[in-house]
N, C-alpha and C positions, 0 to 999 in steps of 0.2 A: 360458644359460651357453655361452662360446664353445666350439669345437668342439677339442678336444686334437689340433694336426697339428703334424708339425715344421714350422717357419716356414722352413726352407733350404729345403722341396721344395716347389715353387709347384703342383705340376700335382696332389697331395694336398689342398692347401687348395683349387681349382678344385674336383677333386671330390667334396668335402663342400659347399661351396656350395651348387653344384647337386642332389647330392644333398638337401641342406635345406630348397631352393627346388622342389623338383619338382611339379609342380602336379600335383594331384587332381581326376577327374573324379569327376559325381554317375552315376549307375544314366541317370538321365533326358540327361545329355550326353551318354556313351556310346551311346544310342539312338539321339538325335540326327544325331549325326555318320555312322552305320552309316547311319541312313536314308539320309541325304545321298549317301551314296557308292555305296547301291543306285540313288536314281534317276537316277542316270549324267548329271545335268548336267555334272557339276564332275568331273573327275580324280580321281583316289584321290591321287595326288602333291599335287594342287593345291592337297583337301583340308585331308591333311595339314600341309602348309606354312601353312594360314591358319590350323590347330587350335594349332598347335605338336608337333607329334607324329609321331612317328615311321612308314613305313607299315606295317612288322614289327607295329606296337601296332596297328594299323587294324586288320588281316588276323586278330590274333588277339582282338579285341573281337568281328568281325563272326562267326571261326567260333565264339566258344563264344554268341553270340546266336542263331545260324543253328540248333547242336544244343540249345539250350534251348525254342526254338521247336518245333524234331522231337519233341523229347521230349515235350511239351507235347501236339502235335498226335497222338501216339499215344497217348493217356489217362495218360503218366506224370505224378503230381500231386505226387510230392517231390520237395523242394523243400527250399532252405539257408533257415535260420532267420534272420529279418533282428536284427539288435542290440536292437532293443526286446521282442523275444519272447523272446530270450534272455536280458534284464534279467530278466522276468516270472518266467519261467519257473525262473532261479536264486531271487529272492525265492521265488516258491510253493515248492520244494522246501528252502529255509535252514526257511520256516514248517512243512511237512510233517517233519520232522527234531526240530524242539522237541517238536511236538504228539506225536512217538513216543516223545522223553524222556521228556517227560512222565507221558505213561501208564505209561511202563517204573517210572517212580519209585511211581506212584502202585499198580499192580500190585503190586509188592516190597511194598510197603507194608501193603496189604491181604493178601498170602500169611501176611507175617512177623506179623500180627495173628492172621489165622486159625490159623497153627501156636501160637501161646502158647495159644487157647482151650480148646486140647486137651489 
């Protein structure tokens, strides 16, 4: 679906373009490129210009690499949950949630039993 801009303001439709077009780095590029720029062949400018990217976006890939690394190297172990553990982790708890239905039903059930016996 095209993107709703007014067609008089050229520099709105530019930046939805680009906005639409922005390309996405993987975890594993993002590393790459930081490598790159710590072994101090290449320029951080130069870098950047052959990445497409800005060096504001270098600078701040490389510091939150650099305190994940700290973090890391001081025994801290948590950690962001990646998307697939997250999947997991919402199924196991939608199944954890029936199974408590469940028994809630099942419990009612056997009380409302056991009170008539009486």
């Amino acid at each position: 679906m095209p993107p709703k801009v007014n067609s008089s303001d050229p520099e709105s439709v530019v930046r939805e373009i680009k906005r639409k077009t922005r390309r996405k780095f993987t975890t594993d590029e993002k590393i790459r490129i930081i490598l790159e720029g710590l072994k101090g062949e290449a320029s951080i400018a130069e870098i950047c210009r052959r990445e497409g990217i800005v060096p504001n976006l270098y600078y701040r890939w490389s510091k939150d690499f650099l305190e994940a690394g700290k973090k890391r190297l001081k025994g801290d172990t948590e950690r962001e949950a990646n998307s697939s553990e997250v999947v997991q982790l919402r199924q196991e708890n939608e199944h954890l949630k029936q199974l408590v239905a469940e028994l809630s039903l099942k419990y009612r059930f056997l009380k409302k039993s056991l009170s008539g016996l009486e």
